[in-house]
C-alpha positions as CSV (number, residue, x, y, z in Angstrom):
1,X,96.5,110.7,75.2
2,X,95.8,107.4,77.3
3,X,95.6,106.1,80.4
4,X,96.5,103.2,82.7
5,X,93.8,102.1,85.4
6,X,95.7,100.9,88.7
7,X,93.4,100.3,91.9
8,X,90.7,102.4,90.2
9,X,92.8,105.6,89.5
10,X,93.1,106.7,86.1
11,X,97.0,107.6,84.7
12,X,97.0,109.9,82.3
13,X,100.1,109.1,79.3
14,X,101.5,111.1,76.7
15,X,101.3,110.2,73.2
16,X,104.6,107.9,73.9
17,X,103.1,106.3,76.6
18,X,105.5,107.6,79.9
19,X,103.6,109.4,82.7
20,X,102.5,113.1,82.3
21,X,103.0,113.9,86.0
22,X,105.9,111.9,87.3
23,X,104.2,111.9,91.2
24,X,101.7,109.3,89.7
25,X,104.9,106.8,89.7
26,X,104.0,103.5,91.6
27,X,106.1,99.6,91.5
28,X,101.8,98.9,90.3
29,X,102.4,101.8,87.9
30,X,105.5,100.1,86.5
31,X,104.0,97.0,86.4
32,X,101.4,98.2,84.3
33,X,103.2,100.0,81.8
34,X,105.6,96.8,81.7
35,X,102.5,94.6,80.7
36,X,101.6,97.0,77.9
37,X,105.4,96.1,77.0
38,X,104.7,92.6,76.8
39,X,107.2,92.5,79.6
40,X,107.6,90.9,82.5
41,X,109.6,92.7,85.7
42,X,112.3,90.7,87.6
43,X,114.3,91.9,90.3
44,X,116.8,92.5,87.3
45,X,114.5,94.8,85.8
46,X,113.9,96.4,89.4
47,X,117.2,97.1,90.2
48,X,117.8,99.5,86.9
49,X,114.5,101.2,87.6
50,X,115.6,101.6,91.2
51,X,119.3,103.0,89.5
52,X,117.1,105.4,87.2
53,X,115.0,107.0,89.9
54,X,118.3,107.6,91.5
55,X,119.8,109.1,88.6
56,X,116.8,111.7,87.9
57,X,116.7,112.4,91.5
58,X,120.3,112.9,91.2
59,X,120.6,115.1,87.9
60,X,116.8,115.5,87.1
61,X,117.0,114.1,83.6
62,X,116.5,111.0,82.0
63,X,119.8,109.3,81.2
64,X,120.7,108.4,77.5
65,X,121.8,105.2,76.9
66,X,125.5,105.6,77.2
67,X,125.2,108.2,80.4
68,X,122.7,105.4,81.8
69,X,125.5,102.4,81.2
70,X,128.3,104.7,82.7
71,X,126.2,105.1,86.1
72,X,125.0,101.4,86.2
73,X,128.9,100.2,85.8
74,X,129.6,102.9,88.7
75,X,126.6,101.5,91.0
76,X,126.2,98.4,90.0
77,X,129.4,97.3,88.4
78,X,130.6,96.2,84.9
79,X,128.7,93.2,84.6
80,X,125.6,95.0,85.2
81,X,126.7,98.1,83.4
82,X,127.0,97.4,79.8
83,X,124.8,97.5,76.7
84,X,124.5,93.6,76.3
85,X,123.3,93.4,79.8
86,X,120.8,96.1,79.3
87,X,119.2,95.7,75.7
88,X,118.6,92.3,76.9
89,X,116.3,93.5,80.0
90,X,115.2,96.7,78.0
91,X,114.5,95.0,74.4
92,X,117.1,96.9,72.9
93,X,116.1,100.3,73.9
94,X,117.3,100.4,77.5
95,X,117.1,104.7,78.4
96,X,113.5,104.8,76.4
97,X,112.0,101.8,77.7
98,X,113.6,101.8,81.4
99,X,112.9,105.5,81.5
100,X,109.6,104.8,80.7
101,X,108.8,101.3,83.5
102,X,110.2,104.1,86.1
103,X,108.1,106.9,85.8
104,X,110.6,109.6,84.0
105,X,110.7,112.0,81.3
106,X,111.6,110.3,77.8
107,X,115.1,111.1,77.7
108,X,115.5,114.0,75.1
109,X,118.2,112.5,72.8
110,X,115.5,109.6,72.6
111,X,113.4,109.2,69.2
């Protein structure tokens, strides 16, 4: 197991590298875990984490891919919710990664 260091707290991760308690969520947090992605947030990026945290508060479960595309074309509308729109923000694993940046469970379906 690792750990992110944000404003001198230590984050514990699990061996995938999401958050073992879900209350240590922060944006600095997903910042963080971003720049271990090698990527960088914009108010894209932001707006689909925002969508997520909404979803698990929702349902309390990470969305798969295609539940997560479904919700984002009901919130955000089609443009925003589709799988071009998403693997290009996400790097081609949009539920795993974006589950990850905000502070969820890796969805179970999810390798």
């Amino acid at each position: 197991m690792s750990a992110l260091l944000i404003d001198g707290q230590e984050i514990a991760l699990d061996k995938d590298g999401f958050l073992v308690e879900l209350s240590d969520w922060s944006p600095a947090a997903a910042e963080a875990l971003a720049g271990l992605e090698e990527l960088q947030l914009s108010a894209e990026h932001w707006e689909i984490l925002e969508l997520l945290r909404a979803f698990y508060a929702e349902f309390q479960l990470s969305p798969a891919t295609r539940p997560l595309i479904k919700y984002a074309a009901l919130k955000l509308g089609p443009e925003k919710g589709n799988s071009l729109h998403l693997n290009r923000l996400f790097k081609g694993t949009p539920a795993k990664l974006a589950a990850k940046l905000a502070g969820l469970p890796k969805p179970t379906n999810c390798l």
